[in-house]
N, C-alpha and C positions, 0 to 999 in steps of 0.2 A: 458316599463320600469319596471326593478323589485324591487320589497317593499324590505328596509331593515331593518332589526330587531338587535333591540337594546336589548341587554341582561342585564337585573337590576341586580345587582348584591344587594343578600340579607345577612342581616349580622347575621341570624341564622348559626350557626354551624352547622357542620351536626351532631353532636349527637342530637340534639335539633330541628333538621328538621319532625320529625314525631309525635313531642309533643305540645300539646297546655294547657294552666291553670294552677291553680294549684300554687303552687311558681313561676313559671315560669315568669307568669305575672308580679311579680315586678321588672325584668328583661327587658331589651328592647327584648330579646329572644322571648320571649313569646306573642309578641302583633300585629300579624300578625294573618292571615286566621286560622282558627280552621282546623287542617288537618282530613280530614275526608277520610274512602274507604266503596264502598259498595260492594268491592270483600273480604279483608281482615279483623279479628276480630279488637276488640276494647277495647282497657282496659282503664273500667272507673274508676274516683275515686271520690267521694264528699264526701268531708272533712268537718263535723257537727262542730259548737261552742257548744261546752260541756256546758256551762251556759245558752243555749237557750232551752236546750232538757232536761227534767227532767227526772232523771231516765239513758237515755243515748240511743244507740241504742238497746242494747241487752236485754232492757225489754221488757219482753211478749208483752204489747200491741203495744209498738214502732215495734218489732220483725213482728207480726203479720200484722202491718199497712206497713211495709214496702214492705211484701213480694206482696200483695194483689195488692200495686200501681204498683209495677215492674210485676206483671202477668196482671194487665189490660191495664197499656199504651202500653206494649212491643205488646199485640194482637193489640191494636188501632191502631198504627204507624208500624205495620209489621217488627220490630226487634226482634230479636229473641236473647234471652240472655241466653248464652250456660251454663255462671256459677257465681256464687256470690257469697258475703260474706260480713257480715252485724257484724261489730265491733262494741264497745262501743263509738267510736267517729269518723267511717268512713266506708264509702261500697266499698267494691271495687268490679267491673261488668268484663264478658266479653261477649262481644255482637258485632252480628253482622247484619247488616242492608243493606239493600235496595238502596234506593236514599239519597242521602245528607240531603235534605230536610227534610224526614221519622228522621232520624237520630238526627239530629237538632229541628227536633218537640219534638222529645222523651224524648233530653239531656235538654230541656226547659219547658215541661210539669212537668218530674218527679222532676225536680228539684225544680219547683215552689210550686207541690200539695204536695211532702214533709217537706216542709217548713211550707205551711198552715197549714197542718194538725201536723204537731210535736207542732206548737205554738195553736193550737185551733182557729186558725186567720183567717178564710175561707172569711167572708163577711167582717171584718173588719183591719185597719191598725194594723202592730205588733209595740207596743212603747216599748218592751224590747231589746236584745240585737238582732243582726242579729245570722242571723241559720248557715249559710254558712261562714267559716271561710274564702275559696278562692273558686275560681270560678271552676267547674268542670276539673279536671285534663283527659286529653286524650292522648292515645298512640296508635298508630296504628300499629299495630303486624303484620311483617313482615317477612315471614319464618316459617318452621316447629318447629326449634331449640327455638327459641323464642314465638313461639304457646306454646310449651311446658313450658317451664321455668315459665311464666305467670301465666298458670294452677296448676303448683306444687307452685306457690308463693299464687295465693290465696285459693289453698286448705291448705298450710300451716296455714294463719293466719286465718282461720276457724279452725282448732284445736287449735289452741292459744287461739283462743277466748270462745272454750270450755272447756280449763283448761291447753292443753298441754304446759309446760314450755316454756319460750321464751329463744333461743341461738342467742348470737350474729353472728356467721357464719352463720344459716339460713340454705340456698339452698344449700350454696359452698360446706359446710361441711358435708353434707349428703352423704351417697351410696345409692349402688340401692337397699340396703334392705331395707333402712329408708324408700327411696322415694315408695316401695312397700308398707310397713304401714303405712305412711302417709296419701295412698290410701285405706287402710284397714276400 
């Protein structure tokens, strides 16, 4: 006799199929499997509560702390994080990893020993505000065109964040000479 299989029909869209956290979550969108690939990259994002972090991201020592936990867990958990970018109230990664699991350990560690360490709270409870505005946002980068686009997005707001003017058209309104100096 042959098994028949029932198809659940899910009520993510598909624009919303390769995304998890983030806003998302206050959405019914959002509250399903964390999509993860260990072929494809990954654009991370964890969004800081500015009242929790003094100073913000892009102080020296916040700057420094941050970069050190992203170069030891990415060895510990075997991800490798191709590019970042560390704002005054958000990082955004791209990384790509292994096993699900590997992945999962990494989005769970850093998130936790940054939070520690930003509040000084390692051995004890934080009674001030939470660190984490929402829960890690992920997108799974599928495609060359969109490998690309990701990379000129967060190398963009890495020169933002070091002075270059902010445009509301961004990417759209760029050529290729901009996108050539933005690389520069």
């Amino acid at each position: 006799m042959k098994q028949q299989t029932f198809l659940i029909k899910t009520r993510t869209p598909r624009k919303h199929h390769l995304c998890h956290g983030g806003t998302l979550r206050n959405s019914s969108f959002g509250r399903g499997a964390r999509p993860l690939s260990g072929k494809d990259p990954i654009h991370l994002v964890f969004k800081v509560n500015i009242k929790a972090v003094k100073g913000g991201l892009r102080s020296s020592k916040n700057f420094n702390l941050m970069t050190l936990l992203l170069k030891r867990y990415s060895y510990k958990f075997f991800v490798k994080v191709e590019q970042f970018s560390i704002q005054r109230d958000h990082i955004h990664l791209l990384i790509r990893g292994g096993r699900r699991s590997q992945i999962q350990s990494f989005l769970r560690v850093v998130a936790g020993q940054f939070a520690q360490r930003l509040t000084d709270t390692p051995n004890t409870k934080n009674d001030g505000p939470r660190v984490w505005k929402h829960r890690p946002y992920t997108r799974v980068v599928k495609g060359h065109r969109a490998w690309v686009t990701v990379r000129n997005y967060i190398q963009l707001n890495e020169c933002e964040a070091k002075g270059r003017p902010y445009s509301k058209t961004r990417l759209r309104g760029m050529s290729e000479e901009q996108l050539r100096e933005l690389w520069a």
